[in-house]
C-alpha positions as CSV (number, residue, x, y, z in Angstrom):
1,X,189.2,26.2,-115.6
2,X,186.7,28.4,-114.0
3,X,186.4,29.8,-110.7
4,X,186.3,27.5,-107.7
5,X,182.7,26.9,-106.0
6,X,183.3,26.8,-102.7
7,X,180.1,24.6,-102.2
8,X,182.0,21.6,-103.6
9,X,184.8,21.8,-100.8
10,X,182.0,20.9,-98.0
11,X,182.9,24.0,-95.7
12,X,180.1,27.1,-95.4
13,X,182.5,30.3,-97.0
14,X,180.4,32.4,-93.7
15,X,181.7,30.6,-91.0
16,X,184.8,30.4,-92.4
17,X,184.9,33.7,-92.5
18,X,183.4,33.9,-88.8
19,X,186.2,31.3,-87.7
20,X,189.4,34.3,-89.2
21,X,187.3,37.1,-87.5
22,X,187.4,35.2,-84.5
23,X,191.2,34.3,-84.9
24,X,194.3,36.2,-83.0
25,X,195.7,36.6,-86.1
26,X,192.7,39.0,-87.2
27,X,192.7,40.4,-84.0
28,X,196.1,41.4,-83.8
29,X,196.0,42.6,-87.3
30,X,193.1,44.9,-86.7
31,X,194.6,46.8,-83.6
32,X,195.2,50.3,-84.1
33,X,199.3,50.2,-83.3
34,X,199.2,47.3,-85.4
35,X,197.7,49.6,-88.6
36,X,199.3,51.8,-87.9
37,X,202.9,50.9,-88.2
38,X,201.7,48.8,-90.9
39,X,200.6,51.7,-92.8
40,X,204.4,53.4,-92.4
41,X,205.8,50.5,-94.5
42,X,202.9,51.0,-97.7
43,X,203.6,55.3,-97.6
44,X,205.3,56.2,-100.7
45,X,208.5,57.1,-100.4
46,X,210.0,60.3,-102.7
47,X,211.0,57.6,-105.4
48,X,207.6,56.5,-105.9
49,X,208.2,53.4,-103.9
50,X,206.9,52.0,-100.3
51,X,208.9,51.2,-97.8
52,X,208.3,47.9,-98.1
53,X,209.0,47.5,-102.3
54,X,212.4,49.0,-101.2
55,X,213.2,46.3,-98.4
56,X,212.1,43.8,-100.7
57,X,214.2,44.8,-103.3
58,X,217.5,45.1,-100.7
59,X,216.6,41.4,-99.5
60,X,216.2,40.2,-103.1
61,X,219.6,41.9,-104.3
62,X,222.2,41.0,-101.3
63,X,223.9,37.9,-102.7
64,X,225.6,36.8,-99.8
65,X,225.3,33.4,-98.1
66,X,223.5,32.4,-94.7
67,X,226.7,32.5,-93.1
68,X,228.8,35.4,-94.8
69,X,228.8,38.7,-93.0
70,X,229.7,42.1,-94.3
């Protein structure tokens, strides 16, 4: 397969890149508060874990139905 050439897809990779700097989502991203609280979720836990490996695995392991309540 090979890696992609981003030459072949007509688009220039830097102003792509120029276009997300530019974007809110970047923007909001790169806010202090926002790096902040993300950085809560990615601290190990004492398991060895994040925060957010644990949510994940909760979500993933709850079997009940849109509608079902506990």
């Amino acid at each position: 397969m090979g890696l992609w050439n981003l030459n072949n897809f007509g688009l220039d990779p830097n102003k792509l890149a120029e276009n997300l700097k530019n974007g809110s989502l970047y923007k909001f991203l790169n806010r202090n508060i926002t790096r902040k609280n993300i950085s809560r979720y990615l601290k190990k836990e004492k398991n060895g874990n994040t925060r957010i490996e644990e949510m994940v695995k909760k979500f993933s392991s709850d079997n009940r139905t849109f509608f079902e309540s506990k």
